[in-house]
C-alpha positions, 0 to 999 in steps of 0.5 A, spaced: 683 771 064 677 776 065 672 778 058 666 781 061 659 779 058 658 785 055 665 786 051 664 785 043 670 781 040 670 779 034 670 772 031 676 774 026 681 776 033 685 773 037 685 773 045 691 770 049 690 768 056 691 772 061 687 778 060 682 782 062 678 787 058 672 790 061 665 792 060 662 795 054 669 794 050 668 793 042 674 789 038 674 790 031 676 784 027 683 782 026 685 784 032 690 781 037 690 782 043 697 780 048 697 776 054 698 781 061 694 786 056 688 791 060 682 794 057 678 798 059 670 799 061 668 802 053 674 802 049 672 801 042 678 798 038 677 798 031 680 793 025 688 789 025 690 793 031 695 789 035 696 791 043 702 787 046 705 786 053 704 789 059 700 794 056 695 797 061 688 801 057 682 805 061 676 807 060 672 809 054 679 810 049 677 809 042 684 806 038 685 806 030 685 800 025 691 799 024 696 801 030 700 798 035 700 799 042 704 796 047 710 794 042 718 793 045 723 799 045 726 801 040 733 805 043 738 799 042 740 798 049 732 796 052 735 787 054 727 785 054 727 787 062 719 788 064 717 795 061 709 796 060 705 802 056 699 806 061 694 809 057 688 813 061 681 814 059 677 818 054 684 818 049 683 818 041 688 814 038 688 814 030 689 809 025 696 807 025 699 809 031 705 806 034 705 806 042 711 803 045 713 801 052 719 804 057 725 801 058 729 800 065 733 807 063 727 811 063 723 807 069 720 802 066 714 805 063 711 809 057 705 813 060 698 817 056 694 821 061 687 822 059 683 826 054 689 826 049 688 826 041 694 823 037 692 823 030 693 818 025 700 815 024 703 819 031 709 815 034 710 816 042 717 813 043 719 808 049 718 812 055 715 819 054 710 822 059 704 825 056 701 829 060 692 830 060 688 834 054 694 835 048 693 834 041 698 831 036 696 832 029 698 826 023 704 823 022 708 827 028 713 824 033 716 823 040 723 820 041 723 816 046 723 820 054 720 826 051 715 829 056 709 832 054 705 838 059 699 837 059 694 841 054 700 842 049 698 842 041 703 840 036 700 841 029 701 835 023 708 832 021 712 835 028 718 831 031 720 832 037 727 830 039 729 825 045 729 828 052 725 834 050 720 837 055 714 841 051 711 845 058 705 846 059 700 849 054 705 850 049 705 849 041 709 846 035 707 850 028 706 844 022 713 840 021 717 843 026 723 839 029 725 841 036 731 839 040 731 843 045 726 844 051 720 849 048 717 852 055 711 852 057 705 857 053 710 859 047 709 858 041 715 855 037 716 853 029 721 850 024 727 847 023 730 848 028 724 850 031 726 857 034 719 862 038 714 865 035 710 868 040 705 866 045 700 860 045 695 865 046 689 860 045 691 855 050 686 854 055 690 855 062 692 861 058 685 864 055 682 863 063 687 866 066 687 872 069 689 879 065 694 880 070 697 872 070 697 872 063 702 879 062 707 876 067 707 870 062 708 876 057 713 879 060 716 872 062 717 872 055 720 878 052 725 877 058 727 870 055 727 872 048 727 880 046 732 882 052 736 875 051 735 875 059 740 869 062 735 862 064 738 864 071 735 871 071 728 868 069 728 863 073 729 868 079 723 872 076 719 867 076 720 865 084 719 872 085 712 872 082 710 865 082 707 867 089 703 872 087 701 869 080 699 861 080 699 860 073 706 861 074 708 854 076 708 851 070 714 855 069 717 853 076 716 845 074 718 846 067 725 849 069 727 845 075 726 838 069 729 842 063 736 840 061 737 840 054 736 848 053 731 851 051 729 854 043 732 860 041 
């Protein structure tokens, strides 16, 4: 058991043994902090938060009154083996957010990269791999195994389906559900969520070159106005990806996508 000397903790909260919580950490009051759990230098934790189990915490994250981070899996199948939680720095976790940990199927572990915004009441289900710099707006959901690219967007009141890839710079209009894989940079909305465009204001997209972001345009009439077959995009794709690196999102994308994507 570590508690640096610089960590504030409320009297009102509850500390079990075996923990490490690092310099300039803040626990609200009515915490509970779970034995084998990690806190990171300057994590701020606000009221009645409770953080369970293996549950690995970084740097300078601010967690929301009320949420639970680090709770069991709920897929049916999880039998109590070693499973864990990894949340990265610089992330903003709103009020009465749920965060679980993986299970054996999904290689044991739920992961948060950095400098990501989950809203109020956002769920991350056992297993999900969420990348760096996303956005998820309040009361939106993953199901367990979904994996989020990085600097993806999904508006308030989304639910994503389980095993769903959402690529890189991709976004999901407010109250969509998504049950298929949403490639990278395209917009998509509804029930069930269908393309819409472009995410023209995702940052990879806004930086790139004129000439990169025209493929991508060009990917996407290939996918979705000419109804090209996956095959045939993927060929393209390969063939362009040497001249034009923002393309290897694609190629990432494709390689993991086995649900099909949206339509």
């Amino acid at each position: 058991m570590f508690i640096s000397s610089s960590a504030t903790i409320a009297a009102s909260s509850i500390i079990e043994s075996d923990v490490i919580i690092g310099p300039r950490v803040v626990i609200g009051p009515f915490c509970i902090i779970s034995a084998g759990v990690k806190i990171g230098e300057g994590t701020l934790i606000s009221s009645h938060v409770v953080i369970n189990g293996n549950t690995q915490i970084g740097s300078d994250n601010q967690i929301g009154m009320g949420s639970s981070i680090g709770e069991i899996s709920q897929d049916l199948k999880y039998a109590g083996e070693p499973a864990g939680l990894e949340i990265g720095n610089g992330n903003r976790i709103g009020c009465h957010a749920t965060l679980h940990r993986g299970t054996a199927q999904g290689g044991g572990m739920t992961r948060i990269g950095n400098d990501n915004h989950l809203g109020r009441g956002v769920h991350i289900g056992h297993d999900c791999q969420v990348g760096n710099a996303t956005f998820m707006g309040e009361n939106s959901g993953l199901a367990g195994h979904v994996v989020l690219g990085n600097e993806t967007y999904i508006d308030a009141m989304c639910a994503v389906h389980q095993f769903c890839i959402i690529g890189t710079g991709a976004r999901l209009q407010a109250g969509s559900c998504v049950v298929q894989d949403v490639p990278p940079y395209v917009l998509a909305g509804g029930n069930r969520a269908s393309p819409q465009g472009i995410n023209e204001l995702a940052s990879r997209f806004m930086q790139a070159e004129h000439a990169e972001r025209e493929v991508v345009r060009y990917l996407y009439d290939l996918l979705y106005h000419q109804q090209a077959a996956v095959e045939k995009v993927k060929l393209e794709i390969g063939r362009l990806s040497v001249e034009y690196p923002l393309l290897c999102h694609f190629n990432e994308f494709f390689l993991r996508s086995a649900r099909g994507i949206v339509r």
